[in-house]
N, C-alpha and C positions, 0 to 999 in steps of 0.2 A: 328613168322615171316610170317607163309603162310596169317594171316588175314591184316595183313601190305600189303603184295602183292596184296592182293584181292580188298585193297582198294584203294592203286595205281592204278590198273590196270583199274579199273570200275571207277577212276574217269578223268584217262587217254581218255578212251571211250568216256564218256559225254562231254570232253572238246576238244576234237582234231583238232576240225575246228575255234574255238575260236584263234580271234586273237591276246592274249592276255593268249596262251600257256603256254608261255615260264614262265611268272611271277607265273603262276597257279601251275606249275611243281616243279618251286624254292620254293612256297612257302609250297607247300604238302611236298615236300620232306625234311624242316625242321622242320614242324609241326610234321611226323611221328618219325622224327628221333630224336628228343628231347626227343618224350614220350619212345622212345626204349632206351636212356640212360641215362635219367635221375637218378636212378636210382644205378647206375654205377660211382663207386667213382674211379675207381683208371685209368687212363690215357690210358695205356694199352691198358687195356681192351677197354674203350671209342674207341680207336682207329682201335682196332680187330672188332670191331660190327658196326661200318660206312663203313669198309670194305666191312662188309658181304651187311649192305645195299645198297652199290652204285653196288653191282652187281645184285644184287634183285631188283634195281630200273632200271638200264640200260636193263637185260632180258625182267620186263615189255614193256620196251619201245621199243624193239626188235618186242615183240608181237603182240604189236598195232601199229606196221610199221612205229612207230613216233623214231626210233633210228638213231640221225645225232649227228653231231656236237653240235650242236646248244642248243639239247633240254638236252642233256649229261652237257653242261655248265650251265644249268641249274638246273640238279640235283647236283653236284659239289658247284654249289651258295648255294643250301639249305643244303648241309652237311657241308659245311665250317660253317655257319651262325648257326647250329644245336652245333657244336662241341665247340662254343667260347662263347655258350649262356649263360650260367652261370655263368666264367669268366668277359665276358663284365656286366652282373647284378651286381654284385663283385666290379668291377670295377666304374659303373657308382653311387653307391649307395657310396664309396667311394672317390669319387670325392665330391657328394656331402655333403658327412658329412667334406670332407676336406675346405669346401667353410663356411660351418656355422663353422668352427672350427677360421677360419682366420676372419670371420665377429668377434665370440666373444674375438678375441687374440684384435683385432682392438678396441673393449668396450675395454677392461679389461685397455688398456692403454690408452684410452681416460678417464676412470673412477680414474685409478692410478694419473694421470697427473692433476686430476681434484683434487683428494685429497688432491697431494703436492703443490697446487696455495691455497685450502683452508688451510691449514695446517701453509703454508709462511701466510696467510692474516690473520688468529686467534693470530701468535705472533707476527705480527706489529701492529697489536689494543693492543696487551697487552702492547708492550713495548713503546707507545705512551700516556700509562698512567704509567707509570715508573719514580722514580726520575733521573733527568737529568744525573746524573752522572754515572747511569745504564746503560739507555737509549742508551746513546751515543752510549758505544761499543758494546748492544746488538744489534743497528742495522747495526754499521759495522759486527759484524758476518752473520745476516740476508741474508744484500746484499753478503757477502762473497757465503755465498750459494747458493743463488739465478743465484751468475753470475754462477757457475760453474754446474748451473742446465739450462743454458740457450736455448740449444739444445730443451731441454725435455721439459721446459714450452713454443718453438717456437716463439721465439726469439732471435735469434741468430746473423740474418744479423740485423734486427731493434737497439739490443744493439750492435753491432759493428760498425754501420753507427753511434750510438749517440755516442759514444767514440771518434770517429776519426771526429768528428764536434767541439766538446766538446776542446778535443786538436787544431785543429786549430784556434778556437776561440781564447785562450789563447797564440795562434803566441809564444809557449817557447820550445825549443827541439822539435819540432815537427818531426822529425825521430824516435830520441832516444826512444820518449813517445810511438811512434806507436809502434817500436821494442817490446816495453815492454807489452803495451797492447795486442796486437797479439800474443805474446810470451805468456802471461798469458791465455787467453781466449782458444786459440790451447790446451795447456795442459790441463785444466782442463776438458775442455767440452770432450778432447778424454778418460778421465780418468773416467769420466762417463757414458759412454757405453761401446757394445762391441767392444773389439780389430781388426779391420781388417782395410786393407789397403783400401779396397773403402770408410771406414766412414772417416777416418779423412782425406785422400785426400779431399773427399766430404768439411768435414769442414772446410779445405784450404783453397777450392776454392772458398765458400760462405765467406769467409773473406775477401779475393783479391779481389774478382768481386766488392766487396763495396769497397774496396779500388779504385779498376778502376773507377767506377761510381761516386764516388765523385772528382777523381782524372783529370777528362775531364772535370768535370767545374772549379776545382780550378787550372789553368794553374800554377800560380804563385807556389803552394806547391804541384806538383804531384811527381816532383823524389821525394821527403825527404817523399811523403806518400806511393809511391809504393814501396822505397828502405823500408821502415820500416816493411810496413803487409808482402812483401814477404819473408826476410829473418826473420821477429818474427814468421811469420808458420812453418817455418824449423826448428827452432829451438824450437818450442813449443811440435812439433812434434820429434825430436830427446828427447828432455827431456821427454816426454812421454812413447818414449821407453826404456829409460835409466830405466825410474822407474820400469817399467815393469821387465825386466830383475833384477833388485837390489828387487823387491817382489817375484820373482821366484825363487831365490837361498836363500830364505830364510820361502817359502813354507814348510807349514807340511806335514809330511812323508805321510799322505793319500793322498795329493792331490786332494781330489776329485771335487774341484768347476772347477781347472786348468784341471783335467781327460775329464769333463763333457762337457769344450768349448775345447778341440781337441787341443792337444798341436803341431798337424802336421801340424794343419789349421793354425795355429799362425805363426807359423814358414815358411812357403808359404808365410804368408801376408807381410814377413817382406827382399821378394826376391825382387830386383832392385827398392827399392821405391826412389831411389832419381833419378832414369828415369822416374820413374812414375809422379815426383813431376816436374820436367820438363818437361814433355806432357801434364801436368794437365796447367801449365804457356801458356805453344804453346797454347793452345785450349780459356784460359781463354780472352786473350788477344785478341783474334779474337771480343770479343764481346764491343772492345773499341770504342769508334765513335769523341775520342778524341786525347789529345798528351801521351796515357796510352800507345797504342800499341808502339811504337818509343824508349819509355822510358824503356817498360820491352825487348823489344827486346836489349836494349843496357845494361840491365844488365844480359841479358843471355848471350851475344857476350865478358862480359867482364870475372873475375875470380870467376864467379858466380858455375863454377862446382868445383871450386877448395873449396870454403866454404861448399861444403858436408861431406867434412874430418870426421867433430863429426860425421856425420848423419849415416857415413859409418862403421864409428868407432863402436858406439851403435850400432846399427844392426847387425855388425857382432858377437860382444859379446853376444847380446839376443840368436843371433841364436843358436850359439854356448850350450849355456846355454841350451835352448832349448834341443839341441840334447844330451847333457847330461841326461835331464830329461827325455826323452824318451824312452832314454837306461836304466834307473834305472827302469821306467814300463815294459820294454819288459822282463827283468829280474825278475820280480816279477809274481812268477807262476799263480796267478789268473787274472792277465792280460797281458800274456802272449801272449796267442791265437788269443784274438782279438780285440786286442788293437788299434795295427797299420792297420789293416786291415777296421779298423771302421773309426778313424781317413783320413784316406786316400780317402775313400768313400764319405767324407763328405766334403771334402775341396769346390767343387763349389757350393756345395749345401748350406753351412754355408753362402759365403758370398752372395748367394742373400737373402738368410731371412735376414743377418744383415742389407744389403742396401734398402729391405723393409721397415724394422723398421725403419731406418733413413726417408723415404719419406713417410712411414703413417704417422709419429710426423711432416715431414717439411709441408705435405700440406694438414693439421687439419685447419678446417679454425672457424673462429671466427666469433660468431655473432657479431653485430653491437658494442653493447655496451662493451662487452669482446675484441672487437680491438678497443676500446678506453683506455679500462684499459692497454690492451698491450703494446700499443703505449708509455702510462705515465711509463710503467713500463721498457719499453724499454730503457726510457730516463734518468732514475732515476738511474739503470745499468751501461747506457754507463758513465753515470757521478762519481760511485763510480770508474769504471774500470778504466776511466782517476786520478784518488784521488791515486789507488794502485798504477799504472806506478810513476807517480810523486813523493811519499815516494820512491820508489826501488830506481829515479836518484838522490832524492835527497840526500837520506843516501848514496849513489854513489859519488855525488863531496862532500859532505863534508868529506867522507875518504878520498878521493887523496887529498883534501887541507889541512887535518890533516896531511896526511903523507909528504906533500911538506914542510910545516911550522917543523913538527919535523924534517925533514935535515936540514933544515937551523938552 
């Protein structure tokens, strides 16, 4: 310590008239004090030995008659800055491996995403050389996949604008179709990622807003298209969670995929979402420039909260479900401890990585020619999605006119 002092003291001297003191003082005093605890693992201690130096640094500065205020805030800069310097290394070196962690999460899923567009495109060449009677339904399964992959290959609003063209082109049921189409497209795309209330709100609202947006030019068909995407989201989204909960009570007794995405966080996401789903409307609506705003505002004003019944219905059962399953882990001595405490910790933090993931895939952009292929691909989508809606009505009225024809 005395050759610390000596060197304080003597460079105190050489600099005293320097007007540029104060930074000379801050910076000596955490250059010395760094090399005096470096050394020095346990905190404590760290803490007993800045002690002893801010009085060893403050005496020097007693002796060279430079002891004010002033120069004291200065030694204080340099041992604060001395004591967190490790820490903040730690820190910053962490940060940045946290930055090349999320550049390579960002590959991994632009290379995943690339696999499953090559993978769809190796069994449509195959099954274009297929005899017809193969063909057919191997590419109805194809596009089955493909729609319910649509999020993830970013396309989403693209095949939901071509479905809801696609049906109005066709002027037949054009409510019922949309109900149904939006009904399908909602469920499946939230069945395909993860569970939380900001994705498939998110995916809601990117269904509506095309519904609004085509909905202010086609004056003629906007209630029967707004009536249909907003109540087929609700309820694509209530069946989503429906299935959720009916795969949770039938989960194996490990658990562990269910363990691993935070069955509290789940259970959070699934608190007042049909307020949720109603703010997401108020807001979406804002962005009409047509006869959209008037129309949803008139089906919010009507018995628009009373149709949340299922939605409320499901929900409260997942919940429910839910807290059954939690209690069965909190019960279970090896995750006992810290279970819910891990869970709980993680609930805000989940959902901005999931609402990430959603807006790294939404705003992946496409070279030139790959949003040509998109485009066609988008179109070839919205045109099976319109093919599925229209089998569901159609096997639909032909029951009820079976069943009217057998009364009579």
């Amino acid at each position: 310590m005395e050759s610390i002092q000596n060197i304080f003291s003597a460079t105190l001297k050489e600099n005293s008239d320097k007007p540029n003191l104060f930074s000379i003082i801050s910076e000596l005093s955490f250059e010395l004090s760094k090399k005096k605890i470096q050394r020095l693992k346990d905190d404590t201690h760290i803490q007993v030995r800045l002690g002893e130096l801010f009085e060893l640094y403050t005496r020097a500065l007693q002796t060279q008659e430079l002891k004010n205020a002033h120069n004291i805030d200065a030694v204080i800069e340099g041992l604060i800055k001395a004591a967190s310097y490790d820490k903040e290394e730690f820190l910053y070196k962490t940060i940045y491996e946290k930055e090349q962690l999320e550049k390579s999460i960002i590959e991994q899923k632009e290379n995943i995403r690339n696999n499953i567009i090559s993978t769809f495109n190796i069994l449509e060449s195959h099954i274009e050389n297929m005899e017809e009677d193969i063909s057919k339904d191997s590419l109805t399964a194809l596009h089955d996949a493909k729609l319910r992959g649509v999020e993830m290959l970013g396309i989403l609003k693209e095949t939901t604008s071509e479905a809801f063209l696609t049906t109005l082109e066709k002027a037949h049921d054009i409510e019922d179709t949309i109900f149904e189409i939006t009904k399908n497209i909602t469920y499946q795309t939230i069945n395909e990622g993860d569970f939380t209330k900001s994705r498939f709100l998110d995916i809601s609202s990117n269904i509506i807003k095309i519904a609004i947006e085509i909905a202010d030019e086609d004056h003629g068909n906007a209630k029967e298209l707004l009536n249909g995407s907003i109540h087929g989201t609700k309820e694509g989204m209530a069946k989503a969670i429906d299935k959720f909960k009916n795969d949770l009570k039938f989960a194996p007794e490990e658990l562990s995929e269910v363990f691993e995405n935070d069955l509290s966080t789940i259970k959070k996401t699934l608190i007042n979402i049909e307020e949720d789903f109603i703010k997401m409307l108020e807001d979406d609506k804002e962005t009409s420039t047509g006869p959209s705003k008037k129309i949803i505002n008139e089906i919010l004003d009507s018995e628009f909260n009373n149709s949340f019944a299922k939605i409320k219905r499901v929900t409260a059962e997942a919940r429910e479900t839910l807290s059954e399953k939690i209690e069965e882990l909190k019960n279970r001595p090896y995750l006992e401890n810290g279970f819910v405490k891990k869970a709980e910790k993680k609930i805000e933090e989940l959902e901005k990585v999931a609402s990430q993931k959603v807006n790294s895939l939404k705003n992946f952009e496409f070279e030139n020619e790959k949003a040509k292929n998109a485009t066609k691909e988008a179109k070839r989508l919205g045109n099976h999605a319109w093919s599925v809606a229209k089998n569901v009505l159609d096997g639909a009225f032909k029951g009820a006119k079976d069943a009217i024809n057998k009364d009579k």
